[in-house]
C-alpha positions in Angstrom: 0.0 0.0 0.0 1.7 3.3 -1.2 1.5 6.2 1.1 -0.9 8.2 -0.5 -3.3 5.1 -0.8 -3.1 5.1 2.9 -3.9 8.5 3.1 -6.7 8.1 1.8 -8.3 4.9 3.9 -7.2 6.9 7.1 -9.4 9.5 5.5 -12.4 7.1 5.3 -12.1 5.4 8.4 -11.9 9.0 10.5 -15.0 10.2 8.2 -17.1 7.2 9.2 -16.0 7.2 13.1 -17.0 10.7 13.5 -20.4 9.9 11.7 -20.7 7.1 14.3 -20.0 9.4 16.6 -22.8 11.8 15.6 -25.2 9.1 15.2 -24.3 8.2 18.9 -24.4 12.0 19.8 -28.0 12.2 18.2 -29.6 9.5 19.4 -28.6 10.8 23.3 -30.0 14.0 21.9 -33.2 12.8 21.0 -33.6 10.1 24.2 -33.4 13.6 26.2 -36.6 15.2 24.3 -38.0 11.7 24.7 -38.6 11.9 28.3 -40.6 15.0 28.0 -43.1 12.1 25.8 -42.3 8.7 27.4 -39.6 7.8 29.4 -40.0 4.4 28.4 -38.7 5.0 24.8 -36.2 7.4 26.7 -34.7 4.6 28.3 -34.8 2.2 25.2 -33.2 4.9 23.4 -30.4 5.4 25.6 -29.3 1.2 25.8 -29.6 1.2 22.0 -27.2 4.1 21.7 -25.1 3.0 24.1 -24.9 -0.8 22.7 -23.8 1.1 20.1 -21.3 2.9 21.2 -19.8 -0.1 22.9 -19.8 -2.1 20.4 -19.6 -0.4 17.4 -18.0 3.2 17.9 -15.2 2.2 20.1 -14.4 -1.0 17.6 -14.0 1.8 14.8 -11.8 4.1 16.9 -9.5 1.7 18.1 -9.2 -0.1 14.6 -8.4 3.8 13.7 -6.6 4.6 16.2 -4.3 1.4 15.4 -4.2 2.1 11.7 -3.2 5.8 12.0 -0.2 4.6 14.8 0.7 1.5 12.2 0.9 4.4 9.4 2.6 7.1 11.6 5.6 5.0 12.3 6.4 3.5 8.7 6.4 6.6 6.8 7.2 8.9 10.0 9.3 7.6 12.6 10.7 4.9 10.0 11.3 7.3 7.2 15.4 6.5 6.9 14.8 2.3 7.1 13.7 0.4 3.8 11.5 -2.9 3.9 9.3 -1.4 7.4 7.2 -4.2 8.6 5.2 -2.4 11.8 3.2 -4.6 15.0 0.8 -2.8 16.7 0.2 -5.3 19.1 3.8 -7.3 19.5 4.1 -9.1 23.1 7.4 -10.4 22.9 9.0 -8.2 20.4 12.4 -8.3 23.4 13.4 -11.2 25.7 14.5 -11.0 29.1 18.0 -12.7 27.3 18.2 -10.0 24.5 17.7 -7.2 26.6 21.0 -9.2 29.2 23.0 -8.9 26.1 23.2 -5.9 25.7 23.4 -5.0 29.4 21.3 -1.4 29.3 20.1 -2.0 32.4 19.0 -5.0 35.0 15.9 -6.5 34.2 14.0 -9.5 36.3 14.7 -12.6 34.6 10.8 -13.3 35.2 8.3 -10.5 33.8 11.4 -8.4 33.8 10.4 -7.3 30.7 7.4 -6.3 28.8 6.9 -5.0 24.9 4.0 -3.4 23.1 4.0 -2.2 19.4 7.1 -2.8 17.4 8.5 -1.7 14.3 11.1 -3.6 11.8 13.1 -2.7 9.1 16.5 -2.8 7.3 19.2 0.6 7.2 21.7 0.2 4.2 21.0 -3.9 4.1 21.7 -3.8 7.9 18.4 -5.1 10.5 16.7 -2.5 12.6 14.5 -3.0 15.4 12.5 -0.6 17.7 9.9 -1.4 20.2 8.4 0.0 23.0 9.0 -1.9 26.5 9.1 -1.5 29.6 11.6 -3.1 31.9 11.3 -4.1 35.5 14.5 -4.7 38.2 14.9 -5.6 41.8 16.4 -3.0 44.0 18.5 -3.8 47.0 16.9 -4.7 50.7 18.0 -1.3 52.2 15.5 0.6 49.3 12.6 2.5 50.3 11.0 0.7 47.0 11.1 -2.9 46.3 11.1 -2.7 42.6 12.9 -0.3 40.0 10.6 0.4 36.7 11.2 2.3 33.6 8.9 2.7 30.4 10.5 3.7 27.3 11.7 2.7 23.6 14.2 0.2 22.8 16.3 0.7 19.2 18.8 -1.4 17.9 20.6 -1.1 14.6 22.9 -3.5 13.7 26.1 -2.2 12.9 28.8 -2.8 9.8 31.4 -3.5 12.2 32.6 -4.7 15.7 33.2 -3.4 18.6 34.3 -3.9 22.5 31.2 -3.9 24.5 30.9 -0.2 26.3 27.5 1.5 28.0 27.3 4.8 28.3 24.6 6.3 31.0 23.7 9.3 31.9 24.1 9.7 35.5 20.1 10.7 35.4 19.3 7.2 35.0 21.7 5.8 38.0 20.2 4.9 41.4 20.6 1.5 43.7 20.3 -1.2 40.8 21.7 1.2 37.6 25.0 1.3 39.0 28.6 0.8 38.7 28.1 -2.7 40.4 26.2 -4.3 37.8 27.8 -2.8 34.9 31.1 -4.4 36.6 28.9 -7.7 37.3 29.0 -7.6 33.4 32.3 -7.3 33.2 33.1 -4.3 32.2 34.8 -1.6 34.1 34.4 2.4 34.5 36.0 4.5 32.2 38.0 7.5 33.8 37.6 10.2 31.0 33.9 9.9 30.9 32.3 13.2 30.0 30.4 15.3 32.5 27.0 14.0 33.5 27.7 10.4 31.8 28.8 7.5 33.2 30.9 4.9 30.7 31.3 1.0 31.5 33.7 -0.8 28.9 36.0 -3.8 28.1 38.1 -1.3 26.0 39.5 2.2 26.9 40.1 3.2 23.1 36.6 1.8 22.1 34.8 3.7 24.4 36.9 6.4 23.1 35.9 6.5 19.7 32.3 5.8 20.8 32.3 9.2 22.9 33.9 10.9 20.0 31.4 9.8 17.7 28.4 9.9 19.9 29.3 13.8 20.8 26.3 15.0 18.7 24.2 12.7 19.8 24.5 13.6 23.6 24.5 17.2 22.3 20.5 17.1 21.2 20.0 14.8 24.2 20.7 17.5 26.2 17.5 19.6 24.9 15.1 16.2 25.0 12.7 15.5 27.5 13.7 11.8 27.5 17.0 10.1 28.7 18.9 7.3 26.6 21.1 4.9 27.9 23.6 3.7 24.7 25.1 0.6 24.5 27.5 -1.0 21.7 28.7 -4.3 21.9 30.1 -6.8 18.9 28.1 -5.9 15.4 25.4 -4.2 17.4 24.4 -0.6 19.0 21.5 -0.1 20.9 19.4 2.1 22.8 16.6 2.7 25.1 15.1 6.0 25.3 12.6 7.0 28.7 10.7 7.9 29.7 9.2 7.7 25.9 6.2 6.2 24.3 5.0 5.4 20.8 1.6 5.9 21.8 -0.2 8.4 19.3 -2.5 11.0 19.5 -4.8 10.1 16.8 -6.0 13.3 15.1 -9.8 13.0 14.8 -11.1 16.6 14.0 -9.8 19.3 11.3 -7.9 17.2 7.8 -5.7 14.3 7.9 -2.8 15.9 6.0 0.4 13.6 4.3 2.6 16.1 6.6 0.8 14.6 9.6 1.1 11.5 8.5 5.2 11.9 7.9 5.7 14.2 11.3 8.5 12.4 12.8 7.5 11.2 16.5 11.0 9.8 17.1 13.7 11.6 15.8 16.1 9.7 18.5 16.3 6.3 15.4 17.5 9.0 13.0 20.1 10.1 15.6 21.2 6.7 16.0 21.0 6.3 12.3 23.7 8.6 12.0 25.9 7.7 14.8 25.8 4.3 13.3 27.1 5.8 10.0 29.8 7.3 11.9 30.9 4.1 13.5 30.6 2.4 10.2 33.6 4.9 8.7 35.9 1.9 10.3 34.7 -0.2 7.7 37.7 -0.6 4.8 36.7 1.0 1.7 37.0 -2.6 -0.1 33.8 -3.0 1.3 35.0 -5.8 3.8 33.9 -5.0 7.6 36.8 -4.9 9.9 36.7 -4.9 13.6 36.1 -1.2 14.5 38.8 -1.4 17.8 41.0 -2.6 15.3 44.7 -1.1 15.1 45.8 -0.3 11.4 47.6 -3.8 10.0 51.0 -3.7 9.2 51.6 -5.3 5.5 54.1 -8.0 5.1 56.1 -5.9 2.9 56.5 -3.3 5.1 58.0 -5.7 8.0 59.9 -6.8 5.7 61.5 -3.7 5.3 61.1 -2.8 8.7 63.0 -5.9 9.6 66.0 -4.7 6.9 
């Protein structure tokens, strides 16, 4: 379905639903003069319009409401990807295990995690994935509250090349379970030169480095969002999970249902990773051929054997 074909069926769907709507509206209306006749056909008048509603009206606005979020993030939020395949209802779009890989944050290893609508697709032949989730962890004994729980956005991009696994967290985000201790429990340990208000676990100095160099912008516009990101890279893959965030939709139902609506980006954080995964991807060799990106430039045999002249 092209984008202005879908256009066009949101149009429909949001024309009938606010004639259901006005049928509903009516019929309420006209129950109200009723009683002045007989309240009897009052009554009936008010079940029948509200068996309607119930079962008709909210059907059509949540269909709509689905379609217009479904539509919103393939040609809005997943304008840069190619091949977008969108889930508006997608319960286990993340594991507990996926989400332990990359080591964001703890999560319970039962109900630890949780996922709603999720959207797929592919960034110069590389696999995409965002979803929104919310994650659950155990804090310690001495904690006012039991449990720790964030609700945000998790995006990951795979990446052309590989890296040492490093997390970088804005100190925001820390408290008695988002610490130093599990991020070392992961094996990785803190890196001195982090930048101000960030906090940087890795396995490799020089790779968490680079990632600060090339993350720079990133952090830059994070600074002016109202959401925090904790970004992780580890082998062939960078992620990130943006809260508090939502890709719940207000679902314009009154004035026209424009194309610029439609393509109104509602998470301009995927293009930011889109282009910090560009930048990581300038380690790949110009052959074409992926190298590791905390690689150190190769020496060629005919150079040592020089050297060793």
């Amino acid at each position: 379905m092209t984008e202005q074909t879908t256009l066009q069926d949101l149009t429909r769907r949001r024309i009938a639903l606010i004639a259901a709507y006005a049928v509903t509206v009516a019929a309420y209306a006209a129950a109200i003069l009723l009683i002045l006749v007989d309240l009897r056909y009052a009554v009936a008048v008010v079940n029948v319009a509200t068996l309607f509603y119930l079962l008709v009206v909210r059907r059509m606005d949540k269909r709509y409401e689905l379609a217009f979020a479904n539509a919103s993030m393939r040609y809005g939020c997943g304008h840069c990807l190619q091949d977008v395949a969108v889930k508006t209802k997608a319960r286990d779009a993340l594991s507990h295990a996926q989400a332990e890989q990359m080591s964001l944050l703890p999560t319970r290893e039962a109900g630890g995690v949780a996922t709603s609508m999720e959207m797929t697709g592919r960034l110069d032949g590389r696999s995409v994935k965002v979803c929104e989730a919310a994650f659950c962890y155990d804090l310690p004994a001495g904690s006012r509250q039991k449990i720790g729980l964030k609700n945000g956005v998790w995006m990951e991009l795979e990446l052309p090349g590989t890296a040492a696994h490093t997390v970088l967290v804005p100190e925001t985000a820390l408290d008695e379970a988002v610490c130093a201790g599990y991020y070392e429990g992961k094996g990785l340990h803190s890196f001195a030169k982090a930048p101000r208000g960030w906090a940087v676990f890795t396995e490799n100095d020089l790779d968490a480095a680079r990632l600060l160099c090339k993350s720079e912008s990133l952090r830059q516009k994070l600074e002016t969002s109202q959401s925090s990101m904790i970004l992780a890279v580890k082998g062939s893959r960078l992620a990130a999970y943006s809260f508090p965030r939502s890709l719940s939709f207000t679902t314009p139902l009154l004035g026209q249902l424009t194309q610029e609506i439609l393509e109104w980006d509602r998470l301009p954080e995927l293009g930011w990773l889109a282009e910090l995964s560009a930048m990581l991807g300038c380690h790949t060799a110009k052959n074409g051929q992926t190298v590791t990106l905390n690689a150190s430039p190769s020496v060629t045999p005919s150079k040592k054997r020089t050297n060793n002249r």
